[in-house]
N, C-alpha and C positions, 0 to 999 in steps of 0.2 A: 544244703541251701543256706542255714546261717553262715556257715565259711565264707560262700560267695557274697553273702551283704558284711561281714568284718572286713573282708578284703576292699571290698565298694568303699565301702566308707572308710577304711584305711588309704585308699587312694585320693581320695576327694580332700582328708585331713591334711595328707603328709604331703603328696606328690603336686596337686593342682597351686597352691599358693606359692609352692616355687616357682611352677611353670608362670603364672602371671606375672610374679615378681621379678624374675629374666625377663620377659618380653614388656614391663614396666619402665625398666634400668636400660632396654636396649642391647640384651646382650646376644650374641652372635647362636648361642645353641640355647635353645629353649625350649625343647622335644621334652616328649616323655622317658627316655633312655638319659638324658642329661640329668633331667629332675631328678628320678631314681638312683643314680649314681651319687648325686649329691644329697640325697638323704643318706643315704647308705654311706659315705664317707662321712658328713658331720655325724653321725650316730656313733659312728667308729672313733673318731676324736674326741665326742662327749666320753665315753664309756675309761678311755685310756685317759683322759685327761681328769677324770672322777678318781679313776685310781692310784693316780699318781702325785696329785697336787693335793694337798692338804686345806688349803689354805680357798674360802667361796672366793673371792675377791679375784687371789690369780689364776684360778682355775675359770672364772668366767674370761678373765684378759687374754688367757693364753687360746682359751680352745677359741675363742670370739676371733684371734690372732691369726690360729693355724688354721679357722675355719672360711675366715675371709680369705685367705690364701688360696687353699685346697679349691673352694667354690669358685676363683674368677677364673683357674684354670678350666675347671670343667665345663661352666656356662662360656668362655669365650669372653669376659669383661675385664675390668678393673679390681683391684684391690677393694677400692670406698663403692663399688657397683654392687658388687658380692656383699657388701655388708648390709648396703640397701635390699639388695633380695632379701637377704635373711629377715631384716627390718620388715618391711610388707609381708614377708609372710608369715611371721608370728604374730604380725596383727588381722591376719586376716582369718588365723587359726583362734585367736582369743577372740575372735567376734564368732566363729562356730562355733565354739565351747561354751559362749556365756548363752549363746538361742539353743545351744541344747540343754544345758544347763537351765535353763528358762522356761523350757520346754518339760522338761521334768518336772520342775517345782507346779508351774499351770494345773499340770495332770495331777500330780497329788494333790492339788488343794481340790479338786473338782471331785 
């Protein structure tokens, strides 16, 4: 039963604020099999792009780079579309993180 709620809420983290963020920007595939694929490929460029750049600065330019790339092919958009997706949807993940985040702290003080 926890499996299936990591996995929920695995979904809801990762997968939904892509999906919003494609159909935000307007971009042509915005399904759950597009989202999933473009987690799964930026995770794959973060991890190689970790290992191989040394340097925070061009290791965020390059994979920001390859990642904006990789993403407007799968969603169906633009270069600066795909960047925007990613844009909305790390902020829509840093607004679940700080209410859960938030969320925790309540409970402890209570």
């Amino acid at each position: 039963m926890s499996l299936l709620v990591a996995l929920l809420v695995l979904f809801v983290v990762a997968l939904v604020p892509v999906m919003i963020g494609a159909r935000v920007v307007g971009a042509r595939n915005t399904g759950i099999g597009a989202a999933l694929l473009s987690v799964l490929a930026l995770t794959v460029i973060a991890i190689i792009c970790d290992l191989l750049i040394g340097n925070p600065l061009f290791n965020f330019l390059i994979s920001a780079a390859l990642g904006g790339i990789v993403m407007s092919g799968i969603l169906g958009t633009t270069f600066w579309r795909a960047i925007g997706v990613a844009i909305i949807a790390a902020a829509i993940q840093w607004g679940i993180a700080l209410m859960f985040f938030g969320a925790v702290i309540a409970g402890a003080g209570a």
